[in-house]
KOLZA-918311 format. One line per field, with one value per atom (N, C-alpha, C, O): y, z, x; chain; residue number from 1; atom name; residue in one letter. Coordinates in pm, whole numbers, plus 32768, in hexadecimal, padded with zeros to 4 digits. Example, Ala and Ser with C-alpha at 12.3 -4.5 7.8 and 13.67 -1.06 7.14 Angstrom:
c2 = (7DC7 7E3E 7EB6 7EB4 7F1F 7F96 8003 8072)
c3 = (830C 830C 830C 834E 82C4 82CA 8313 8324)
c1 = (8527 84CE 8528 8590 8505 8557 850A 853D)
chain = (A A A A A A A A)
n = (1 1 1 1 2 2 2 2)
atom = (N CA C O N CA C O)
res = (a a a a s s s s)
END
This chain:
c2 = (7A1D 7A44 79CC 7975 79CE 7951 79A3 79F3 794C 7951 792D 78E4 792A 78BD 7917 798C 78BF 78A8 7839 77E1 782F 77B7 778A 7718 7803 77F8 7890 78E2 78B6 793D 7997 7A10 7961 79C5 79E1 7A16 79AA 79AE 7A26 7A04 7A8D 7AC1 7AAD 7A9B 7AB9 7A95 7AB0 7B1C 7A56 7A5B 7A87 7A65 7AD7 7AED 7AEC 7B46 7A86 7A8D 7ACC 7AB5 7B18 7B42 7B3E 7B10 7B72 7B2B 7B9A 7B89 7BD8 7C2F 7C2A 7C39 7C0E 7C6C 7BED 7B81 7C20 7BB0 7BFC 7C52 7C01 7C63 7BE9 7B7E 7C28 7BCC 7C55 7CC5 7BF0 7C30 7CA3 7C8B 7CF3 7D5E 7CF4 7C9E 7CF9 7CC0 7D39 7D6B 7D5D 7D93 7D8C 7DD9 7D48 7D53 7DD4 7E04 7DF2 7E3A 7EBC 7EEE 7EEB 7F34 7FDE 8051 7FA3 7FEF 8035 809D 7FC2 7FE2 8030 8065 8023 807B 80F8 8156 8106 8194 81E6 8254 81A0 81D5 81E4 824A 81C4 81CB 822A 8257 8249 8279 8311 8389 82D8 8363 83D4 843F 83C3 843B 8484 8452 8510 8577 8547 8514 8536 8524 84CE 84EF 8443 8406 8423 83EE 8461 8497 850A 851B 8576 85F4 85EE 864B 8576 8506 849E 8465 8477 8402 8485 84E9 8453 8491 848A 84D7 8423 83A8 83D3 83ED 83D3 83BE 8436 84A5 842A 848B 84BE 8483 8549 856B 85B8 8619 859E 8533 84C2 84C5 841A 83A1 8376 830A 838C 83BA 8301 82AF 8300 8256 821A 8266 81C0 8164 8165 810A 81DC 81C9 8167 8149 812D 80B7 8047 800C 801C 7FC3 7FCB 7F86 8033 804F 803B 8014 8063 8063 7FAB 7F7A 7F81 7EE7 7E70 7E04 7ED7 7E79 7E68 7E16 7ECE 7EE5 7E63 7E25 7E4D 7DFC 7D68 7D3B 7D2A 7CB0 7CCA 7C72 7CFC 7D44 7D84 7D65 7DE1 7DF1 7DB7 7DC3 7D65 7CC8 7C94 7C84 7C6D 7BEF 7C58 7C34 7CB3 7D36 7CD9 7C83 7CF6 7D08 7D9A 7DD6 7DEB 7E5D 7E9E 7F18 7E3F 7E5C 7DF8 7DA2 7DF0 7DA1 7DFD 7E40 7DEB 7E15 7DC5 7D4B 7DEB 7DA6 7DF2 7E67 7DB6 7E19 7DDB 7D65 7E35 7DFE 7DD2 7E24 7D66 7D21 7D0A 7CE3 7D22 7CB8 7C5B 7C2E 7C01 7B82 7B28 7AB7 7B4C 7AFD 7B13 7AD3 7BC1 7BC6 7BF8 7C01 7C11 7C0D 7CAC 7CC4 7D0E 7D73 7DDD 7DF1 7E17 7E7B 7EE6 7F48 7EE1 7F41 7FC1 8033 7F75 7FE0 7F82 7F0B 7FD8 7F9B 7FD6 8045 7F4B 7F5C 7F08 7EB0 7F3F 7F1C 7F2E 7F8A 7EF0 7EF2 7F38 7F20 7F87 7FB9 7F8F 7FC7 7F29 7EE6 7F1E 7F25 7F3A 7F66 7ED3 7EE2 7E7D 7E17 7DF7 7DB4 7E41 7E34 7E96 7E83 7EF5 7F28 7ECD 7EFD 7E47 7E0F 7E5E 7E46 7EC6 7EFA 7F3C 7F5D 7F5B 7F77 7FFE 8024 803D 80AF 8077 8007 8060 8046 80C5 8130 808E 8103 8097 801D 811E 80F5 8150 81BE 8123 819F 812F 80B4 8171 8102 819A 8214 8133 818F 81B9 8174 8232 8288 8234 826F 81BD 81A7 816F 8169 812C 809E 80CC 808F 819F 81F6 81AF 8195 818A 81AC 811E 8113 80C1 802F 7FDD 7F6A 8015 7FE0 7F5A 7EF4 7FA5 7F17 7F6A 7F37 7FA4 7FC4 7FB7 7FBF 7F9A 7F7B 7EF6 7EBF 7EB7 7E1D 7DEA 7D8E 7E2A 7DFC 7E3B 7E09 7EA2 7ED2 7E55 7E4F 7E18 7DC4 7D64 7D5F 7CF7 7CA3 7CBE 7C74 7D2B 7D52 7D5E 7D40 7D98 7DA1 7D37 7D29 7CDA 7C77 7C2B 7C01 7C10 7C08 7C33 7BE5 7CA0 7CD2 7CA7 7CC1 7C70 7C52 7BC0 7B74 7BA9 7AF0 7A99 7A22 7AD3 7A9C 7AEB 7AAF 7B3F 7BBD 7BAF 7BB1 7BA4 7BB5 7C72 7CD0 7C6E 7D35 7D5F 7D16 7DA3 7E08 7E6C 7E75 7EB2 7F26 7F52 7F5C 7F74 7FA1 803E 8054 80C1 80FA 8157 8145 8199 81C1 826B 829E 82C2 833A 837D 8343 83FC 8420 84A0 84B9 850B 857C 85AB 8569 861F 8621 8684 86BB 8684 86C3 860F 85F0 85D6 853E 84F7 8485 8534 850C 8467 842A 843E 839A 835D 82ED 8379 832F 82FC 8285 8373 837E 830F 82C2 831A 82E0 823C 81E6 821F 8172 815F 80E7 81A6 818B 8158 80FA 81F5 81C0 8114 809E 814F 809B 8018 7FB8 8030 7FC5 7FC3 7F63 801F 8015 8039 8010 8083 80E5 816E 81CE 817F 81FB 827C 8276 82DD 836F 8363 833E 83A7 83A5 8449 8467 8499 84F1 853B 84F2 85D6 8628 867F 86DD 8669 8681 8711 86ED 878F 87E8 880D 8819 8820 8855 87ED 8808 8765 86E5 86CC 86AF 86DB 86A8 873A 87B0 8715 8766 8756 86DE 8760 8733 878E 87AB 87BD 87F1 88B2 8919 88A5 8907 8943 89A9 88FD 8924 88D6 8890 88F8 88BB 887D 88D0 8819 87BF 877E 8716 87B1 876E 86F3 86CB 869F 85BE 85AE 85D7 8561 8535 8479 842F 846D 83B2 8376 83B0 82E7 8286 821E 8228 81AE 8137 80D8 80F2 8054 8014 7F74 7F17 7F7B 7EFD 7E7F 7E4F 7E4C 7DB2 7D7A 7D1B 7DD3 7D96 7DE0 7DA3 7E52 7E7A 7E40 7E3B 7E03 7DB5 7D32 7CEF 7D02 7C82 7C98 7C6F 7CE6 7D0D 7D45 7D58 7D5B 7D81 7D2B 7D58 7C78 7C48 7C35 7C06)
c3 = (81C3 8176 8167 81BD 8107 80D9 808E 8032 8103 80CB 8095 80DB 801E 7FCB 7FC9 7FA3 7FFE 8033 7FEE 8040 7F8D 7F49 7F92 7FB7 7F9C 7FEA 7FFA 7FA4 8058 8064 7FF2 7FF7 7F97 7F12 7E9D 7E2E 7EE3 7E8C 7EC5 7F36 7EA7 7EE9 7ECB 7E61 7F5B 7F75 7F26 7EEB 7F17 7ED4 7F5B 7FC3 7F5B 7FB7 7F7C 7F2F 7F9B 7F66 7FDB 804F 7FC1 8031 7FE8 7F76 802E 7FEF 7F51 7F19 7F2B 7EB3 7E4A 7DD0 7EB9 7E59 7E54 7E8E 7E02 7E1D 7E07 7DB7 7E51 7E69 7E63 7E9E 7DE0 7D8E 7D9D 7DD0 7D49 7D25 7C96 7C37 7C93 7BF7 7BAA 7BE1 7B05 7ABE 7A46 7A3C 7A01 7983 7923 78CA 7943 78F0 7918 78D0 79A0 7A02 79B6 7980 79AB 798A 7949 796C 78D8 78B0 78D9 78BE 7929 7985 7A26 7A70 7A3A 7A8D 7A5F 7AA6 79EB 79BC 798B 7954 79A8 796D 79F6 79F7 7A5E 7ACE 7B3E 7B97 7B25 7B6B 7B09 7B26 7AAA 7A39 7A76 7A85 7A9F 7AAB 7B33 7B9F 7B13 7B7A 7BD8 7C27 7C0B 7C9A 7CED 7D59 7CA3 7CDA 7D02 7D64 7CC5 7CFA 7D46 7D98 7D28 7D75 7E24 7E6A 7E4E 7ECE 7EF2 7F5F 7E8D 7EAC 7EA8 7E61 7F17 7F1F 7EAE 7E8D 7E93 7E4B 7DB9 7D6E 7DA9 7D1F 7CCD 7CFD 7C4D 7C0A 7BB2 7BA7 7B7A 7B0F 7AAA 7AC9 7A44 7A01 7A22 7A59 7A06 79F9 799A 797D 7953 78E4 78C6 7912 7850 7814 784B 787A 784B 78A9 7945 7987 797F 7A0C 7A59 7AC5 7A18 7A43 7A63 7ACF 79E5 79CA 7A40 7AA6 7A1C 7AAB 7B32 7B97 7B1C 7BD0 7BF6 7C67 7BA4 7BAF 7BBC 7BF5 7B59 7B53 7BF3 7C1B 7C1C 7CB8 7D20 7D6A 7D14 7D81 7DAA 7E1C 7D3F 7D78 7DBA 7E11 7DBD 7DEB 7E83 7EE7 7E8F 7F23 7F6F 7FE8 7F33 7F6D 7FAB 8025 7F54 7F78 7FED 8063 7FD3 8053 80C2 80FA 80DE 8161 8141 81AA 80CE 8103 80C6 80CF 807B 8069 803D 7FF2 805A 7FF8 7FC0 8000 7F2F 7ED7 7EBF 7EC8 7EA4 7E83 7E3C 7E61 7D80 7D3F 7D7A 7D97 7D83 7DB1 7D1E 7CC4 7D20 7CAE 7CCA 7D3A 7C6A 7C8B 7CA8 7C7D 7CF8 7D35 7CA9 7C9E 7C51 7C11 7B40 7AD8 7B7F 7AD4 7ABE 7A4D 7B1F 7B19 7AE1 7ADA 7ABB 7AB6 7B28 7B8E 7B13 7B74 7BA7 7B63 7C38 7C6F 7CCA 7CE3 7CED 7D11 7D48 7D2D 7DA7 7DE3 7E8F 7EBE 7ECD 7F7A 7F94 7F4F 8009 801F 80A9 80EF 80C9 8124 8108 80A8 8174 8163 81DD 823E 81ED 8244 82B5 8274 8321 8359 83E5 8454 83BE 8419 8498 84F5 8483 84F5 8556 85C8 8553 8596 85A6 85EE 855E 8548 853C 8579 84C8 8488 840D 83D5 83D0 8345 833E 839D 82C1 8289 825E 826E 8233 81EA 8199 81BE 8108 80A6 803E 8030 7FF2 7FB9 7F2E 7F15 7EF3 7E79 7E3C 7E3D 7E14 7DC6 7D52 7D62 7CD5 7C64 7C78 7CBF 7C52 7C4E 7C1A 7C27 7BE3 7BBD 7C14 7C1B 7C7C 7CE7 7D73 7DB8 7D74 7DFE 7E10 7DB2 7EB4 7EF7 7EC2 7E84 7EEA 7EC7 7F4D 7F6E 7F7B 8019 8012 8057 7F70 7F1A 7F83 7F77 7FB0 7FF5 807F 80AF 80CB 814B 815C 81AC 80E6 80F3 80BA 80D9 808B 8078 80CB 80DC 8107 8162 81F0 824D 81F9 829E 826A 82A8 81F3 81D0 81D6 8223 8192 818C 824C 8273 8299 8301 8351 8398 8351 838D 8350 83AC 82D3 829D 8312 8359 8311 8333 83E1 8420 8425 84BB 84AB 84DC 847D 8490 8442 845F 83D0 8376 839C 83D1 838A 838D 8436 8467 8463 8512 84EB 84F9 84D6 84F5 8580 85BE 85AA 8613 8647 86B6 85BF 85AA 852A 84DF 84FF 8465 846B 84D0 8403 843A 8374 82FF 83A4 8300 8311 8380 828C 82CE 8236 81CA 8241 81B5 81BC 8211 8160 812D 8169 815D 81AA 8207 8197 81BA 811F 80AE 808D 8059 80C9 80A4 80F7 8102 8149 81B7 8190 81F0 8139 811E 8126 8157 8106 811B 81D7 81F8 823E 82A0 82D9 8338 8291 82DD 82A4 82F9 8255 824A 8298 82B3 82E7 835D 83D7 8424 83C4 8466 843E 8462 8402 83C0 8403 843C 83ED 8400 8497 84B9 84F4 8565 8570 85BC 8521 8569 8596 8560 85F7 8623 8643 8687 861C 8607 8671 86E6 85FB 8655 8667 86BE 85E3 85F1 857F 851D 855F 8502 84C7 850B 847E 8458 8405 8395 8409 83C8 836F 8386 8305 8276 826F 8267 8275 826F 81EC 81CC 818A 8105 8095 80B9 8034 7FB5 7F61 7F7C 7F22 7E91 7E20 7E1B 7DBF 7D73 7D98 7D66 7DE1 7E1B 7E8F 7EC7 7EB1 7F5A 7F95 7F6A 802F 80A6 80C9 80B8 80F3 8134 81A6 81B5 820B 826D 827C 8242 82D7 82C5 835E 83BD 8359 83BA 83D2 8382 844D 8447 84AA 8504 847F 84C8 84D5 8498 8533 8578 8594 85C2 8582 85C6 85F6 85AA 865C 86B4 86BF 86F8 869D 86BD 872B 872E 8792 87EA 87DB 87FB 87B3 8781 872D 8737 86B6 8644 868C 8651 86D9 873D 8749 8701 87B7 87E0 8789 87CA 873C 86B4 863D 85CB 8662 85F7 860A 85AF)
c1 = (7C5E 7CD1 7D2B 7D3B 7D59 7DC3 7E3D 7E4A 7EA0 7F42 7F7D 7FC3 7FA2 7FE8 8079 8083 80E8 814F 81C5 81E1 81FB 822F 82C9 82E4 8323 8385 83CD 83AD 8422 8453 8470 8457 849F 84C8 845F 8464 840A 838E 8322 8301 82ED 82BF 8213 81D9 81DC 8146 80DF 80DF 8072 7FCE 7F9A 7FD3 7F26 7EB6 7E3A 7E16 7DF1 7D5E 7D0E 7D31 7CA8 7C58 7BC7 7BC2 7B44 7AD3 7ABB 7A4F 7AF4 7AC6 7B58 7B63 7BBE 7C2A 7CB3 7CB1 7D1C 7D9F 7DDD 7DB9 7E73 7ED9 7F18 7F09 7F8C 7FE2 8075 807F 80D6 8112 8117 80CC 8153 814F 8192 81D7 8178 81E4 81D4 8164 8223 8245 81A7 8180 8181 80F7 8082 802B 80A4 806E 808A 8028 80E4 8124 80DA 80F2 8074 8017 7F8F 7F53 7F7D 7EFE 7F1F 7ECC 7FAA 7FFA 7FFD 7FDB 8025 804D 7FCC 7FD1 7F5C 7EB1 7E97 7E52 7EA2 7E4C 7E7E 7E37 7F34 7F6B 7F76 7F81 7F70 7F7E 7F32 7F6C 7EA4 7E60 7E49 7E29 7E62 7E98 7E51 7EA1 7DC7 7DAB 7E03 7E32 7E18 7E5B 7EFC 7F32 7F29 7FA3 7FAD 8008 7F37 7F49 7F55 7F7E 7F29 7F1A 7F75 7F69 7FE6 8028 80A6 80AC 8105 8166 81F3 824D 81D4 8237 823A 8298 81B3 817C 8198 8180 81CD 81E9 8156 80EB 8186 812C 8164 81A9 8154 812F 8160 81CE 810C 8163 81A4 8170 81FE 8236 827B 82B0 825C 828B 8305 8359 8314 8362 835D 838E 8318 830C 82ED 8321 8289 8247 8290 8289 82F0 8357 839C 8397 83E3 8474 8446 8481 83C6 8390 8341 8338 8325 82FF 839E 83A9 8419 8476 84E2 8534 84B1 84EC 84BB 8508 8432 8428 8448 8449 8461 84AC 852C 8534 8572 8613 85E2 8624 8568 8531 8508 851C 84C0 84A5 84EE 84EF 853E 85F2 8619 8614 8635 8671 863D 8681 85AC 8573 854C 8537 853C 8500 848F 847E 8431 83B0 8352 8381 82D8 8295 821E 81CE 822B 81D3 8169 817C 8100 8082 8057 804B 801E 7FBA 7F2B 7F1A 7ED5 7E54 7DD6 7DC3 7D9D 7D7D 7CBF 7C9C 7C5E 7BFF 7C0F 7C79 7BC3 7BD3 7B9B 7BCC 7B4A 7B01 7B12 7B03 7B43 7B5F 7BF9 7C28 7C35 7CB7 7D00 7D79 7C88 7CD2 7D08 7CC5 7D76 7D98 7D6E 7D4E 7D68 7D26 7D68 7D41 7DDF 7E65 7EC2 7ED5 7F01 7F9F 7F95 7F7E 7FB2 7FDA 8062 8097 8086 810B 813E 8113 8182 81CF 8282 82CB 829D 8352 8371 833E 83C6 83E5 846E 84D6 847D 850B 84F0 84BC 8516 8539 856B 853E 85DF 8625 85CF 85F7 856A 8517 8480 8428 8467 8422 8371 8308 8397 832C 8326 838E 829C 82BF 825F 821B 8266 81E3 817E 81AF 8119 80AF 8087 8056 80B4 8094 8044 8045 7FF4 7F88 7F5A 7F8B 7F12 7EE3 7E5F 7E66 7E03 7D7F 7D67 7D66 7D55 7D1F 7CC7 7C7E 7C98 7C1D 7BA7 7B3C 7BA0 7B13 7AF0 7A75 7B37 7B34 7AD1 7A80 7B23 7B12 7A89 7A3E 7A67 7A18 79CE 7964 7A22 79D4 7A18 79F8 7A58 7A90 7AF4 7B01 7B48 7BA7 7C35 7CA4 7C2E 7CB1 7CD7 7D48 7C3F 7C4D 7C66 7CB2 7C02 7BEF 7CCD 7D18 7CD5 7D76 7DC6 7E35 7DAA 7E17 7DDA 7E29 7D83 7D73 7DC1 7E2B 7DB7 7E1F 7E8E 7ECC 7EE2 7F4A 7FA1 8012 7F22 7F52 7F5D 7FC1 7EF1 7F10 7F95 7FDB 7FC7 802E 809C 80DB 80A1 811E 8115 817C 80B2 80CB 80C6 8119 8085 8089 80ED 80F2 814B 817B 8203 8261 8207 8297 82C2 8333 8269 82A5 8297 82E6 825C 8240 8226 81D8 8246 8252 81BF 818A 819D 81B4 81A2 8204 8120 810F 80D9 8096 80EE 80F6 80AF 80D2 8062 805E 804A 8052 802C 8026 7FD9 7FE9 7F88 7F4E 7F80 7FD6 7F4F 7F58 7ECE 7E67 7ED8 7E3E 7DCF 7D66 7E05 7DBA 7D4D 7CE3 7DAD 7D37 7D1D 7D48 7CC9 7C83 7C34 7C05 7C2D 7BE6 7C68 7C5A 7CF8 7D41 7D2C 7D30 7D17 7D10 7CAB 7CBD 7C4A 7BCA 7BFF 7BEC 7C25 7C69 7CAF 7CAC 7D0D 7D6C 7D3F 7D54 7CD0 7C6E 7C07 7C02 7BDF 7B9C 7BED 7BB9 7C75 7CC8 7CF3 7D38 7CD2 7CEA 7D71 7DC9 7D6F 7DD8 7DFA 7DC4 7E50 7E27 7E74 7EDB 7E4D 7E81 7EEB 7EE5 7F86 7FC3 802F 8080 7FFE 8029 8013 8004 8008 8019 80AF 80D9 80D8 8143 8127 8104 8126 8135 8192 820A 8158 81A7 8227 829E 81E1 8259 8284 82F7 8204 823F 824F 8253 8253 8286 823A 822D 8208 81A3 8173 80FC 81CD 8198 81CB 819C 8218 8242 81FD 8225 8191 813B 8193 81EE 8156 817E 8117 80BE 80E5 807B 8074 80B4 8022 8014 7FE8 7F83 8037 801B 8000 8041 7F84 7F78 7FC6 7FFF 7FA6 803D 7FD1 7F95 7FC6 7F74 7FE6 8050 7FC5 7FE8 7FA0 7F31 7FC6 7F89 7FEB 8007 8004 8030 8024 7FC1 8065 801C 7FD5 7F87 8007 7F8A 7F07 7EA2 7EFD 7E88 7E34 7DB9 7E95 7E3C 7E30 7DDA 7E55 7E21 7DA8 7D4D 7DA1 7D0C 7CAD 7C46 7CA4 7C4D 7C4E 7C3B 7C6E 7C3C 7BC6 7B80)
chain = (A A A A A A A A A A A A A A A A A A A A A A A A A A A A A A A A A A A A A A A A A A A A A A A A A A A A A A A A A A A A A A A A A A A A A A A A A A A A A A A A A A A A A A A A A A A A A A A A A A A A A A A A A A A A A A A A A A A A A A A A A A A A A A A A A A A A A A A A A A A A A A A A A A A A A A A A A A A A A A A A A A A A A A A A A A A A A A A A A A A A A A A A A A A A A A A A A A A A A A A A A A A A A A A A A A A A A A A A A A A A A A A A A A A A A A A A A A A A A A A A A A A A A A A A A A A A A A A A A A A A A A A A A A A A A A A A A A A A A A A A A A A A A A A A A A A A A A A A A A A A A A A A A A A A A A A A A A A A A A A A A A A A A A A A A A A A A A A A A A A A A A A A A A A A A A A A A A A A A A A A A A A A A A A A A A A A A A A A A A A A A A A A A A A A A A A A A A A A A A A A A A A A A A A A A A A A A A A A A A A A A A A A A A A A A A A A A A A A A A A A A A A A A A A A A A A A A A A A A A A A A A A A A A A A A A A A A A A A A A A A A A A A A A A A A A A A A A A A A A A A A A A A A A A A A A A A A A A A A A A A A A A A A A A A A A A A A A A A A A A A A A A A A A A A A A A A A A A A A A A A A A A A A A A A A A A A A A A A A A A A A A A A A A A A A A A A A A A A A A A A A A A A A A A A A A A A A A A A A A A A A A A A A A A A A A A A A A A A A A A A A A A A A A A A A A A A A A A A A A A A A A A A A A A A A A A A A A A A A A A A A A A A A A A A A A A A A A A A A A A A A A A A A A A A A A A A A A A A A A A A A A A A A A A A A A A A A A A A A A A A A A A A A A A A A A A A A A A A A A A A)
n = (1 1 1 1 2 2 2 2 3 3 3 3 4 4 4 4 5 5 5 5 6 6 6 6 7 7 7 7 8 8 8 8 9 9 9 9 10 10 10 10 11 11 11 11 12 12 12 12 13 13 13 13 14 14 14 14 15 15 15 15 16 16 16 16 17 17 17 17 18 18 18 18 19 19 19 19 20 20 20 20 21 21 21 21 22 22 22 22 23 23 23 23 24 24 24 24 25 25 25 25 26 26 26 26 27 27 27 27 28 28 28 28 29 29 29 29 30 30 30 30 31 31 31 31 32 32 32 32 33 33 33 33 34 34 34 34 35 35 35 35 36 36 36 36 37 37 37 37 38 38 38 38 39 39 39 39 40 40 40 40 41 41 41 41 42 42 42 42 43 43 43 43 44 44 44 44 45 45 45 45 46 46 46 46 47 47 47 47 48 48 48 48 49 49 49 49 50 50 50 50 51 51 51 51 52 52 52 52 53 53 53 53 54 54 54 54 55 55 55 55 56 56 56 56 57 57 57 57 58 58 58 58 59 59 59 59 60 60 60 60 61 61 61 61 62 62 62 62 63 63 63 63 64 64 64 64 65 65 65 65 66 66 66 66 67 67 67 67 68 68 68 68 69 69 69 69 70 70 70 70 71 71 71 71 72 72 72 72 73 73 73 73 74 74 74 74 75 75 75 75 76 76 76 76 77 77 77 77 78 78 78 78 79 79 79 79 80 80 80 80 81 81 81 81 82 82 82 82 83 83 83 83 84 84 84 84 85 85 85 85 86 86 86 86 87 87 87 87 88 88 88 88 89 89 89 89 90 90 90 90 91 91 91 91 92 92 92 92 93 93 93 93 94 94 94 94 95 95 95 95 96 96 96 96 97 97 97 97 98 98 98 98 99 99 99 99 100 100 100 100 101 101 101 101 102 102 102 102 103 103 103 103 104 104 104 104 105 105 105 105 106 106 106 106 107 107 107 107 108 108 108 108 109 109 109 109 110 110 110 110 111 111 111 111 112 112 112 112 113 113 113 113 114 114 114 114 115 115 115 115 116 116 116 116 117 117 117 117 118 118 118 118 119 119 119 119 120 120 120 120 121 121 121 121 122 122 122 122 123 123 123 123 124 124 124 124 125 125 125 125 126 126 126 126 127 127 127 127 128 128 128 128 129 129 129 129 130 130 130 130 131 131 131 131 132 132 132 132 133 133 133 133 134 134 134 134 135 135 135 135 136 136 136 136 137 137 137 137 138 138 138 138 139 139 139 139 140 140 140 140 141 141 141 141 142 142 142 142 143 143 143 143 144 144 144 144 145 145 145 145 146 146 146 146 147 147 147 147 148 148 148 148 149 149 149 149 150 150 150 150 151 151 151 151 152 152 152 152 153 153 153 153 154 154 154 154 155 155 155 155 156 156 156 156 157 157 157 157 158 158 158 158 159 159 159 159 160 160 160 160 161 161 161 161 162 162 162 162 163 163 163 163 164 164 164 164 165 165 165 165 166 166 166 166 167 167 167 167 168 168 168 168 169 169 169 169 170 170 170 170 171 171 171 171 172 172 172 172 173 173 173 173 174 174 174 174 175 175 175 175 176 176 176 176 177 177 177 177 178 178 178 178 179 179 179 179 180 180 180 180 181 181 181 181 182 182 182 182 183 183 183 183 184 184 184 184 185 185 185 185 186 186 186 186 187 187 187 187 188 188 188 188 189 189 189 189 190 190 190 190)
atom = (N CA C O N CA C O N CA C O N CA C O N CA C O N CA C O N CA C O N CA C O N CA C O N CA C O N CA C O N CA C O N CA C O N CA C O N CA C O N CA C O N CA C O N CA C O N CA C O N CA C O N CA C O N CA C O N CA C O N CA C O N CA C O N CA C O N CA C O N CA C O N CA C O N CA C O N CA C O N CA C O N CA C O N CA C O N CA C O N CA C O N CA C O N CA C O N CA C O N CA C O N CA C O N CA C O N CA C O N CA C O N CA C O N CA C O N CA C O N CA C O N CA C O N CA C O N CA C O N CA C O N CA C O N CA C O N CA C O N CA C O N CA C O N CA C O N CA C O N CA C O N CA C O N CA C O N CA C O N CA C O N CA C O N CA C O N CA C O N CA C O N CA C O N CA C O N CA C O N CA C O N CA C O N CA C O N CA C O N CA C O N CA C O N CA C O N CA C O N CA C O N CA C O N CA C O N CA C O N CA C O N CA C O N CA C O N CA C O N CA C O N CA C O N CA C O N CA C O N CA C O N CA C O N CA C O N CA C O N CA C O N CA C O N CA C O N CA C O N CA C O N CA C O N CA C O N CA C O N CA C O N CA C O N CA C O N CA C O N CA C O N CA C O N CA C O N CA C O N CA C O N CA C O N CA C O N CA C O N CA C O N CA C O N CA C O N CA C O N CA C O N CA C O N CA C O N CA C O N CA C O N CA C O N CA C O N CA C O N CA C O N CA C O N CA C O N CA C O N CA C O N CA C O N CA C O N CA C O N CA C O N CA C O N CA C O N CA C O N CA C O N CA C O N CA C O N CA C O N CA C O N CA C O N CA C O N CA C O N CA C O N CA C O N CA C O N CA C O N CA C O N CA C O N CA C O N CA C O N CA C O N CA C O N CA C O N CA C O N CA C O N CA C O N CA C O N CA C O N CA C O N CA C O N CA C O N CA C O N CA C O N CA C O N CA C O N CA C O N CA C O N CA C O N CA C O N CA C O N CA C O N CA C O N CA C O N CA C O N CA C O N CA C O N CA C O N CA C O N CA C O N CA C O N CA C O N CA C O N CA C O N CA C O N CA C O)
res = (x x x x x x x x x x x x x x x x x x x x x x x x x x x x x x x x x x x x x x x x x x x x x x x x x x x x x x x x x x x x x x x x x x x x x x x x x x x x x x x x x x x x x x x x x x x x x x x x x x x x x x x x x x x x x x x x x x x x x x x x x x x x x x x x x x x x x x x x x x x x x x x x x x x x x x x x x x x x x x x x x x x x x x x x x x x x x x x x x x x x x x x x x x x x x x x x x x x x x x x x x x x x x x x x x x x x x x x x x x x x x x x x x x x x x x x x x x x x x x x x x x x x x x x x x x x x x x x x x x x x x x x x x x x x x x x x x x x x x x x x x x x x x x x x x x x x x x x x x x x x x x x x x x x x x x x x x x x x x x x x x x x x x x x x x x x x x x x x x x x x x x x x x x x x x x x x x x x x x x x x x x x x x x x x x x x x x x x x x x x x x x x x x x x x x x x x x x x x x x x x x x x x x x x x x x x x x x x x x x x x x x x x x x x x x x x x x x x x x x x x x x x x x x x x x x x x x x x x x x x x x x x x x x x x x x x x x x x x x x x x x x x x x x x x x x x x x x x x x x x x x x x x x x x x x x x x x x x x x x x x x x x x x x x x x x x x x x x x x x x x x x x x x x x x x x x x x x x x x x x x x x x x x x x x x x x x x x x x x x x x x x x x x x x x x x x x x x x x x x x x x x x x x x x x x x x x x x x x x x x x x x x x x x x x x x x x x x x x x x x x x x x x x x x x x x x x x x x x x x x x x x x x x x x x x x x x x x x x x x x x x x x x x x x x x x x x x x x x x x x x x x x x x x x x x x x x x x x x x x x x x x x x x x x x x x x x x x x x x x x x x x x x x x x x x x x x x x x x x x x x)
END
């Protein structure tokens, strides 16, 4: 994996062996609103609206330099390594002064089940311990999407609780399961 790092206000490149996790820019924008547009993908993302209705994309890409500068997120769209189209979005939500973050995530439906989300969530994570001084990364799914689940465990991390009828979606209640993982844990599991 390679870091490209230019100076603090600049936010990070990650190359890893398939993929590059860049920043979003406004160009993104369309291929955001096609990939996030369709119901599976949102009926699973907590965040994610449905419909993705025009300009969403915009407003939600124009946020992250300003979260950045915060200290309170880093965004990454996730990219082919070789042809450069988009494949989804991972991220970090940063609370610092606790020196840890969420790891949230979403990959378009054509990408599912090509192992483009594990391979960017281990960069992303090592990111956040070797670079961030992280603590403590901590992510969590909708237990209707149990593959979100099985990328967590992938990453070595580990079950840390079931939260009943935690989220809202669509007017259900959904049970979330919450993973962790430590930095000294990800020590020992490089």
């Amino acid at each position: 994996m390679t870091l490209q790092i230019m100076n603090e206000k600049k936010r990070p490149k990650i190359e890893t062996e398939r993929l590059r996790l860049r920043p979003f820019t406004l160009d993104d924008a369309p291929e955001v609103q096609r990939l996030v547009g369709d119901r599976d993908i949102a009926s699973t993302t907590i965040t994610i609206p449905h419909p993705y209705e025009d300009g969403m994309a915009e407003q939600w890409i124009s946020t992250h330099q300003e979260r950045f500068d915060k200290g309170e997120a880093v965004p990454f769209a996730i990219t082919h390594g070789k042809q450069g189209y988009l494949i989804g979005s991972i991220g970090l939500h940063i609370a610092k002064e606790f020196d840890r973050a969420d790891l949230g995530y979403w990959i378009g439906k054509p990408y599912w089940n090509q192992g483009y989300c594990t391979e960017a969530a281990q960069a992303v994570i090592q990111y956040g311990f070797e670079v961030l001084g992280l603590n403590r990364i901590t992510a969590n799914h909708i237990t209707r999407n149990p593959a979100s689940g099985r990328v967590m465990q992938k990453l070595g991390m580990k079950h840390e609780g079931y939260l009943r009828q935690h989220s809202k979606k669509w007017g259900n209640y959904d049970d979330v399961e919450v993973y962790r993982i430590l930095r000294s844990e990800y020590t020992k599991h490089e």
